[in-house]
C-alpha positions as CSV (number, residue, x, y, z in Angstrom):
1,X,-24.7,-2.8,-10.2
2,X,-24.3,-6.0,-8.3
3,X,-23.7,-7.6,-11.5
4,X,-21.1,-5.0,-12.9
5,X,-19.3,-5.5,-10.1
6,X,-19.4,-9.5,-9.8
7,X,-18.4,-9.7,-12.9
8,X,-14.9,-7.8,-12.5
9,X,-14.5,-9.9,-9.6
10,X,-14.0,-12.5,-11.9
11,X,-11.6,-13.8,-14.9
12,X,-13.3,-15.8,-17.2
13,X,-11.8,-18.2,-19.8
14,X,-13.9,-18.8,-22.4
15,X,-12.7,-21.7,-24.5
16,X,-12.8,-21.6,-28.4
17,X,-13.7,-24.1,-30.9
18,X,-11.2,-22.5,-32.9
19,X,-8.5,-24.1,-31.0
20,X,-6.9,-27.0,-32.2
21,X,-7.1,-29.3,-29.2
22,X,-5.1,-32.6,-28.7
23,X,-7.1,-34.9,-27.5
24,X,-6.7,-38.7,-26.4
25,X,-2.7,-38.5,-26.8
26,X,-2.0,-39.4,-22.9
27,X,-0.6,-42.8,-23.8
28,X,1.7,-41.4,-26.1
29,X,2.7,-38.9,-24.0
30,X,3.1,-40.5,-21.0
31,X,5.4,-42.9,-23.3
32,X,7.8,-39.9,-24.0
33,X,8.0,-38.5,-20.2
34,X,9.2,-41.7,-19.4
35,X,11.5,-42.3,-22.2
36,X,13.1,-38.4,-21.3
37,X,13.1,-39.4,-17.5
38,X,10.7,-36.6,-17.0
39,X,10.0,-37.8,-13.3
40,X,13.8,-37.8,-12.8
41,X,13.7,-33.4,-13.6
42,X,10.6,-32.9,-11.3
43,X,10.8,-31.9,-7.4
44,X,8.1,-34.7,-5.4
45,X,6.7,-32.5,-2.7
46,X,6.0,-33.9,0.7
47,X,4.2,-33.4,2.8
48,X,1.6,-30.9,2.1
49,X,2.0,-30.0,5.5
50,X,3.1,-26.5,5.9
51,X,4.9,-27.5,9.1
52,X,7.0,-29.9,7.8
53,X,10.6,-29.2,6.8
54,X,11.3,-28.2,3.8
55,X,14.2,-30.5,2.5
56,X,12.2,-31.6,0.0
57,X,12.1,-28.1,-1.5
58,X,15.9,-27.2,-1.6
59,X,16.2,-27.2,-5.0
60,X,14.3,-23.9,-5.2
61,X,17.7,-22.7,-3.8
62,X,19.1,-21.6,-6.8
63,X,15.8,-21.2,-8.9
64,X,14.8,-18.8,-6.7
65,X,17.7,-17.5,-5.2
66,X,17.9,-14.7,-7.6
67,X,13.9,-13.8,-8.0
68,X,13.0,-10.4,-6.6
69,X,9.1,-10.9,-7.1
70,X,7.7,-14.5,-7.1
71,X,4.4,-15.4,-8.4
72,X,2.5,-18.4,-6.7
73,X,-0.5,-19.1,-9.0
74,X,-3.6,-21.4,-8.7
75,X,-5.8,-23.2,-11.1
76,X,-9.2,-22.7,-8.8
77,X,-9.8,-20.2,-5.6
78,X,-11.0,-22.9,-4.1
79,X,-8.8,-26.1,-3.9
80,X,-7.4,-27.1,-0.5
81,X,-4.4,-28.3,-2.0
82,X,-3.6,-25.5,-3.7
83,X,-3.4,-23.3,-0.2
84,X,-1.6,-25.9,1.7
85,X,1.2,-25.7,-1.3
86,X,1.4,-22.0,-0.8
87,X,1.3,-22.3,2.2
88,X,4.1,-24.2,2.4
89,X,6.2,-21.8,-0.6
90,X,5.6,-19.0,1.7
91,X,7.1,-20.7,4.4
92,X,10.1,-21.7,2.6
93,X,10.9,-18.5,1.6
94,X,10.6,-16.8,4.8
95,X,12.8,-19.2,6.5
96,X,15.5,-19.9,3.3
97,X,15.3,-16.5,0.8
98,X,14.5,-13.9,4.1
99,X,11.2,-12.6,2.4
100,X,8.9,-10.3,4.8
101,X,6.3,-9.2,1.9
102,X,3.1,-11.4,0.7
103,X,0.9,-9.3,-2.0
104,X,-2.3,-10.9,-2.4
105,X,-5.2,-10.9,-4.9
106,X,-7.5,-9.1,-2.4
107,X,-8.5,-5.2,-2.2
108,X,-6.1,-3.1,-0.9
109,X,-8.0,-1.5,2.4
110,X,-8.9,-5.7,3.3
111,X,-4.8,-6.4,2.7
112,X,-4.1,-3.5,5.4
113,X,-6.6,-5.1,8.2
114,X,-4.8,-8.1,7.4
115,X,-1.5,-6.8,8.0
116,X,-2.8,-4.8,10.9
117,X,-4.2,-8.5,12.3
118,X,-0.9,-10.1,11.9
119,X,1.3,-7.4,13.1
120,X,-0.9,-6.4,16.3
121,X,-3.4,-8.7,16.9
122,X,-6.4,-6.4,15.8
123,X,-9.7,-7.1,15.0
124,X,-11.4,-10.4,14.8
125,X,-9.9,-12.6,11.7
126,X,-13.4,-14.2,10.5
127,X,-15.4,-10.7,10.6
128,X,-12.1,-9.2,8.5
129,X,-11.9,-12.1,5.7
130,X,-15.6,-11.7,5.2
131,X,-15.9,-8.0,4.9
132,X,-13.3,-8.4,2.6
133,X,-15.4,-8.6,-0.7
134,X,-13.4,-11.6,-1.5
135,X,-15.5,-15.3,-1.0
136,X,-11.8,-16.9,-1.8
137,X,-10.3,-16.0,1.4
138,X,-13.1,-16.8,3.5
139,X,-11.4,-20.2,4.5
140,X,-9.8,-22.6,6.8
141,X,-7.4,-23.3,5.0
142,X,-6.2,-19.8,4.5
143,X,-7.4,-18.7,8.3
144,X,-4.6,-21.1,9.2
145,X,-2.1,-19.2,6.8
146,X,-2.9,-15.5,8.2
147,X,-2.4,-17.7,12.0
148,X,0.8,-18.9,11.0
149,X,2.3,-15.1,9.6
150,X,0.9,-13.8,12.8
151,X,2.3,-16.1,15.2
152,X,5.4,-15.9,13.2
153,X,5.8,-11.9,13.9
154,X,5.2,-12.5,17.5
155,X,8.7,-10.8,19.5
156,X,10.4,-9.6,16.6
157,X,11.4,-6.1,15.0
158,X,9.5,-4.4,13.1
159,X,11.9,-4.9,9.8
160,X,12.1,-8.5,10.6
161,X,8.4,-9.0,10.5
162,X,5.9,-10.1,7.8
163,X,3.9,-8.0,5.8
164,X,0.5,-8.5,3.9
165,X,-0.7,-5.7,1.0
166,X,-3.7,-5.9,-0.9
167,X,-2.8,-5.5,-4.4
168,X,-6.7,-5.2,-5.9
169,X,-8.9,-2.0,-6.2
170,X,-12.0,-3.6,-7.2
171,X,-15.2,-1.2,-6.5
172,X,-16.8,-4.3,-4.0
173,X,-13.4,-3.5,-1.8
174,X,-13.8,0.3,-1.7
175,X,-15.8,0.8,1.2
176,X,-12.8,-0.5,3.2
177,X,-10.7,2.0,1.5
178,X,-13.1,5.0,2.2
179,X,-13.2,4.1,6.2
180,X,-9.5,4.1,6.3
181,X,-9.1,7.4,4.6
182,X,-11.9,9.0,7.2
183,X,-9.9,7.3,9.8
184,X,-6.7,9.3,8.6
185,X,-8.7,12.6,8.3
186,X,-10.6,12.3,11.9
187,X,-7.2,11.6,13.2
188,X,-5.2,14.4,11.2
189,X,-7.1,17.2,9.8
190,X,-10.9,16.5,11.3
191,X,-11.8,20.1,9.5
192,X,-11.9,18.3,6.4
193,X,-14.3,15.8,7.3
194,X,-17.5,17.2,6.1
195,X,-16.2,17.7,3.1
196,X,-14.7,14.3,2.4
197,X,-17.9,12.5,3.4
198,X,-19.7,14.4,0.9
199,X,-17.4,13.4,-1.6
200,X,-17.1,9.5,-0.7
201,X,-21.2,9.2,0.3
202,X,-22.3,6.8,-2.3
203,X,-19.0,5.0,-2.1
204,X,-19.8,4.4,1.8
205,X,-23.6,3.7,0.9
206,X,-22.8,0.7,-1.5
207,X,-23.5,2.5,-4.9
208,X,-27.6,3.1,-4.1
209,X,-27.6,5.1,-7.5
210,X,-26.1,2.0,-9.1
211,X,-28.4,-0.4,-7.3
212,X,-31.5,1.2,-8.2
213,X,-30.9,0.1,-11.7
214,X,-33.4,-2.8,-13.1
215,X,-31.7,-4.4,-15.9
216,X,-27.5,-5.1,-17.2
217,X,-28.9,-2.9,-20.0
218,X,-29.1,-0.1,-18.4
219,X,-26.0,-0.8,-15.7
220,X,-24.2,-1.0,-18.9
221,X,-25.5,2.3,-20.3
222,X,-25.2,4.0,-16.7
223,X,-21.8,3.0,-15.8
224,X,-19.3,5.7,-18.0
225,X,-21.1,8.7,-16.6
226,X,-21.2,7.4,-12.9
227,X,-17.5,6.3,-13.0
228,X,-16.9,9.4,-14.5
229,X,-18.4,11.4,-11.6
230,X,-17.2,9.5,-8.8
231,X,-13.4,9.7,-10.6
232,X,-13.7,13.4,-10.1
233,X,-14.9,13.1,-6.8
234,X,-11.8,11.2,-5.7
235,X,-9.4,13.8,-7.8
236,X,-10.7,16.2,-5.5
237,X,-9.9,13.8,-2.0
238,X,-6.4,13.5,-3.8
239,X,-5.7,16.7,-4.6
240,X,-6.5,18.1,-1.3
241,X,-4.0,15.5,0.3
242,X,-1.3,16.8,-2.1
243,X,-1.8,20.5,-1.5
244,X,-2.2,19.5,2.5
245,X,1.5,17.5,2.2
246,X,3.3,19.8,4.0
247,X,0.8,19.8,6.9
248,X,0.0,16.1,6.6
249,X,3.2,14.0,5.2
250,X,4.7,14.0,8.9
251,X,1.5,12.2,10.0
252,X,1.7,8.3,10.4
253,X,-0.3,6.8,7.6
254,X,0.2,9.6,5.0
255,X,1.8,7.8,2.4
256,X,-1.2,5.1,2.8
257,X,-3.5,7.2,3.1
258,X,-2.5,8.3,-0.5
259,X,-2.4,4.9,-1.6
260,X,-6.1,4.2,-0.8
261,X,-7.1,7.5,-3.0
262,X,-5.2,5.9,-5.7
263,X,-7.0,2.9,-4.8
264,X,-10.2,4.4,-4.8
265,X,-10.0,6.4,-7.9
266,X,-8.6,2.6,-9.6
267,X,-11.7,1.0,-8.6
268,X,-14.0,4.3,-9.9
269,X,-12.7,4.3,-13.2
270,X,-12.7,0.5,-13.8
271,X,-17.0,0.6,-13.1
272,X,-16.6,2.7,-16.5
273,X,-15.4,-0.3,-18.3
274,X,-17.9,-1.9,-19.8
275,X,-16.5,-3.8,-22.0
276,X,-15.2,-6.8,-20.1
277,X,-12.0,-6.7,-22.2
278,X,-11.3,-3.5,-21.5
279,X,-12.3,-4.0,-17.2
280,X,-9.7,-7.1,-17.4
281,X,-7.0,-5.7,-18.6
282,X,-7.1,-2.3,-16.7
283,X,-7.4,-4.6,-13.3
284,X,-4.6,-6.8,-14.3
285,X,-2.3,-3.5,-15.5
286,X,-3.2,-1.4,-12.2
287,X,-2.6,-5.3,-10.3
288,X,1.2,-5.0,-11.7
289,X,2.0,-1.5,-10.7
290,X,0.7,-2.4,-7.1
291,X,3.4,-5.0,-7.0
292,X,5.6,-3.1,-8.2
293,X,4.5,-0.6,-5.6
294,X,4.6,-3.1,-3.1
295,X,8.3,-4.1,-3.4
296,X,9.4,-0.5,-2.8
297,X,7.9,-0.3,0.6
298,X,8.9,-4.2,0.8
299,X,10.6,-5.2,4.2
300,X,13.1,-8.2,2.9
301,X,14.4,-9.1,0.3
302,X,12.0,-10.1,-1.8
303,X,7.4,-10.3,-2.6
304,X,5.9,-13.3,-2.8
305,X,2.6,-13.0,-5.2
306,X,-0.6,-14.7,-4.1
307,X,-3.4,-14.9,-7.8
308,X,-5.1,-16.8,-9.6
309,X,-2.7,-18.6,-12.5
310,X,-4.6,-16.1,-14.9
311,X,-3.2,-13.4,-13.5
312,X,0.3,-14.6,-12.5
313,X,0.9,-16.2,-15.9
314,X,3.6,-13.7,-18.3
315,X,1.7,-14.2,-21.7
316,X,-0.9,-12.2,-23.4
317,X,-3.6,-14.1,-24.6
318,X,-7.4,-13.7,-25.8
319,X,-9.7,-12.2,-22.7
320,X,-13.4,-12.4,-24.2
321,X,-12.7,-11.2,-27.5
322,X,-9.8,-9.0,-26.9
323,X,-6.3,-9.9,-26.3
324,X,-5.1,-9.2,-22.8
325,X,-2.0,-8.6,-21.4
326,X,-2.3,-10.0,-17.7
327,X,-0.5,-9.0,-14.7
328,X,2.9,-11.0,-15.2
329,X,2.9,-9.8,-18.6
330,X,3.5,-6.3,-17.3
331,X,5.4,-7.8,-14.1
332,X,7.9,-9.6,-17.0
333,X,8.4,-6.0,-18.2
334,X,8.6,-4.3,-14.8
335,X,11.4,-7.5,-13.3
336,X,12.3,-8.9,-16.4
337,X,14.2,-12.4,-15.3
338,X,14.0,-10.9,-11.5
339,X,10.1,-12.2,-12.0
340,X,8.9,-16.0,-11.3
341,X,5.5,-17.1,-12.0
342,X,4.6,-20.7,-10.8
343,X,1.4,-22.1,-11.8
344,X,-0.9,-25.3,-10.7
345,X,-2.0,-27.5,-13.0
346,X,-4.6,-30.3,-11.9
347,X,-6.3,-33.3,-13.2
348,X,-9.5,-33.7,-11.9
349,X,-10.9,-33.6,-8.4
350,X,-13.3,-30.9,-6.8
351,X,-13.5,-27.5,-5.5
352,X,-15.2,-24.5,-3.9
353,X,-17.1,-21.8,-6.2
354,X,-19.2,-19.4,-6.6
355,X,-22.4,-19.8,-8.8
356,X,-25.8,-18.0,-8.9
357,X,-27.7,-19.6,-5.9
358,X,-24.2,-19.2,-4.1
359,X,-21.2,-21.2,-2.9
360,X,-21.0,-25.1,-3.6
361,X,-18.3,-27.8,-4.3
362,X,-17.8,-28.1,-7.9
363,X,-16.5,-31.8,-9.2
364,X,-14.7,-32.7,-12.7
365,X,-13.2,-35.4,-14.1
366,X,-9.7,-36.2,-16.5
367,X,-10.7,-34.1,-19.6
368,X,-9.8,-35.8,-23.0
369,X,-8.9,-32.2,-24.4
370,X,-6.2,-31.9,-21.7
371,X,-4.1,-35.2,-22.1
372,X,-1.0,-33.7,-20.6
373,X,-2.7,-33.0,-17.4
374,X,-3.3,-37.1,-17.7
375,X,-0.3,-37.9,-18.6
376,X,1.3,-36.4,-15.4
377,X,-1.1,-37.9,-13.2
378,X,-0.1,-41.5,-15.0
379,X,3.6,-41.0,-13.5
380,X,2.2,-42.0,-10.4
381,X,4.1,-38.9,-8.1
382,X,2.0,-35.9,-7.2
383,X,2.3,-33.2,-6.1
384,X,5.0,-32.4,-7.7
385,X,6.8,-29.0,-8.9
386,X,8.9,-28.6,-12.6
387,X,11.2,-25.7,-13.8
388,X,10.6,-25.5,-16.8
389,X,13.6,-24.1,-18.2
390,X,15.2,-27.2,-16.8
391,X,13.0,-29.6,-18.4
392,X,12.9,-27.9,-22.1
393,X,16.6,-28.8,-22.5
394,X,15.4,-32.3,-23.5
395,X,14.5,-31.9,-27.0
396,X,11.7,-34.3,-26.6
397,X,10.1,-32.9,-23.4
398,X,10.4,-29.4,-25.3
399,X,8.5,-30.5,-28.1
400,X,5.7,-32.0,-26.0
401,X,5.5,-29.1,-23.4
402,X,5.9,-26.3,-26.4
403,X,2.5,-27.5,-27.6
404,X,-1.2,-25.8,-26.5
405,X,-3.0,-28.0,-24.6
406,X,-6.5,-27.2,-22.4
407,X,-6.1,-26.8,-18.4
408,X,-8.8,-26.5,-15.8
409,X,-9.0,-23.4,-14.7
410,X,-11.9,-22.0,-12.5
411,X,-12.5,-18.5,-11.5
412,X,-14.2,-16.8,-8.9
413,X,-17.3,-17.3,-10.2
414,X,-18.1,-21.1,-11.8
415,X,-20.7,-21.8,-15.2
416,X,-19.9,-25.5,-15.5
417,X,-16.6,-27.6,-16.7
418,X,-17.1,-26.0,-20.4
419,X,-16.2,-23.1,-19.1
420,X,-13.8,-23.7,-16.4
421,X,-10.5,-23.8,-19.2
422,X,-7.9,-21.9,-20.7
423,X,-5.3,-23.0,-23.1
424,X,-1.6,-22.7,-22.6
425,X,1.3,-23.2,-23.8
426,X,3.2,-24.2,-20.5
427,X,7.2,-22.5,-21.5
428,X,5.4,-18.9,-22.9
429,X,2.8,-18.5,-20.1
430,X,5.0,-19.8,-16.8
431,X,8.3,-20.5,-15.0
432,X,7.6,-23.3,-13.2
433,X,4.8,-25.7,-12.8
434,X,3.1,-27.4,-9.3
435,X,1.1,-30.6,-10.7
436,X,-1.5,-31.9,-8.0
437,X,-2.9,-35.1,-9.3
438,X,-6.5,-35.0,-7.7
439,X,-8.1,-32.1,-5.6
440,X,-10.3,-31.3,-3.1
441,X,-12.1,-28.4,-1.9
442,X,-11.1,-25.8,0.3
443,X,-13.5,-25.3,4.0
444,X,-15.5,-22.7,4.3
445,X,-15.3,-20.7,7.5
């Protein structure tokens, strides 16, 4: 079980042979964003201070003036950079485009102690990160982020304050989920209790059934019947709070309370999926319909996105051995030009991961298969962010940025710099581009 369920933690990009890589072209490259006054389209951010003022961001104005749902990627979970930037995007459109509504790439029960933190004060921050199932979050970097929203809500209205929502439903998450939904039935119809723990006892016992398993084998060959079982269980939990909606929608929390038996029944069926194919692209389909879930309940006037650029990005493209649609795929269909995805590239530099004996600092260097990457770094300006609409109306920047090139790009869990890749081509898979020239690794908490 535990490694069913690490495993749809993750997204990873497995780089083919079969692609037809460019390698060693920097200089020539480098030669053509010069000549097309590349530099001269691209936004320098400074500082990466999130306190700082944000003049150097105003021409997001118009680029984002319009955007109802705006996707912040990143090329690692664990890049310091990467969260100060966001950081920074968040605050910018709090204070300039009015939004009140951060969806992040984190279970759905953590993203509601989260809110519950920066909206009231409760709980202790470090204790809620880490029972959040999610290793990314467990930060400085991002403790300093939940600080700021928090600080930021203090003395205002309730529709002028900032939300969080969890838009995952990964099984590692669901115990949160099955406490919050006990919560709502002590609180509201306590009669039902006996029944519900029945139903939800090997959700809030970690799986043991799953866990007694030996071998992936036979995980593998267990996994469609238990999903299967603990789906139904869940039916019954949601039915009961449909039938009971005339007695229970009056009740504070109903409508989330529903939400986290949705939740729950997401994170059931996707053990089922064994092929990892199949588990990707049911997480980054059910991902999308939380946004769009999200911005209906969305204080403001618009969602800012929080996922890895794998997620965020609006192609499909080739999971394991199956083509995937990923999450702005379907948001592109959902908000059509209404949705932004911005991406981080990087060059080289280091950051935090996740491999078998645990967390370390991983470390790579310029990669000759990803000579754009090099070539932005030779420009001497970094960070800096691109639109690439705006830049493609050069005819020679289009024909360099219209090309697949490789890009780091680690997951949530790490297997060496073969494996930390995915091909893009920049215009089909984003909007607009952050470029960080060297990074460094986000603190631990």
């Amino acid at each position: 079980m535990k490694q069913l369920l690490i495993f749809t933690l993750s997204i990873f990009f497995i780089t083919s042979c079969t692609h037809n890589t460019i390698r060693n072209q920097s200089g020539s490259i480098l030669e053509t964003l010069k000549k097309d006054d590349f530099q001269g389209k691209t936004v320098a951010i400074s500082p990466l201070d999130p306190a700082a003022p944000f003049t150097d961001l105003q021409p997001l104005n118009t680029l984002w003036q319009s955007k109802q749902v705006i996707g912040v990627g990143e090329a690692s979970h664990g890049t310091n950079e990467f969260y100060l930037l966001r950081h920074r995007l968040l605050a910018y459109a709090v204070q300039q485009h009015g939004l009140r509504t951060l969806a992040l790439e984190v279970h759905f029960a953590a993203g509601q102690a989260l809110d519950k933190y920066i909206k009231s004060g409760t709980g202790d921050l470090k204790q809620i990160l880490h029972n959040s199932g999610y290793w990314i979050y467990t930060t400085r970097e991002f403790a300093v982020l939940i600080n700021w929203m928090k600080a930021y809500n203090v003395g205002k209205a309730p529709e002028q304050q900032l939300s969080i929502y969890g838009i995952d439903a990964q099984p590692q998450g669901a115990k949160g989920s099955v406490t919050a939904l006990r919560a709502f039935f002590e609180k509201n119809d306590p009669t039902y209790l006996t029944a519900y723990d029945g139903l939800t006892k090997s959700i809030a016992d970690g799986f043991p059934e799953f866990n007694a398993v030996t071998s992936q084998e036979e995980a593998v060959k267990l996994a469609p019947a238990y999903s299967q079982l603990l789906v139904g269980k869940i039916d019954r939990i949601q039915q009961y709070l449909v039938q009971k909606q005339a007695q229970l929608a009056a009740a504070p929390g109903y409508a989330i309370a529903l939400k986290h038996a949705q939740v729950l029944q997401l994170g059931m069926t996707q053990i089922g999926l064994t092929d990892p194919d199949d588990g990707l692209g049911f997480r980054d389909e059910y991902m999308a319909d939380n946004v769009a879930w999200v911005n209906t309940q969305a204080v403001g006037t618009k969602v800012m996105v929080f996922a890895h650029n794998g997620h965020i990005n609006t192609h499909r493209s080739t999971g394991i051995r199956k083509e995937v649609s990923w999450m702005g795929n379907h948001l592109r269909k959902k908000f059509g030009a209404e949705y932004y995805a911005t991406g981080f590239l990087f060059n080289e530099g280091s950051f935090r991961v996740s491999g078998p004996t645990g967390l370390y600092t991983a470390t790579v260097k310029p990669k000759a298969d990803s000579p754009l990457t090099q070539a932005f770094a030779g420009l001497g300006q970094t960070p800096f962010f691109f639109d690439l609409a705006t830049v493609n109306r050069s005819p020679g920047l289009k024909a360099i940025l219209e090309k697949e090139y490789f890009f780091y790009s680690a997951a949530a869990s790490y297997a060496g710099e073969d494996s930390a890749g995915q091909f893009y081509t920049l215009p089909t898979a984003f909007d607009g581009l952050i470029f960080v020239a060297k990074t460094t690794p986000t603190q631990g908490l």
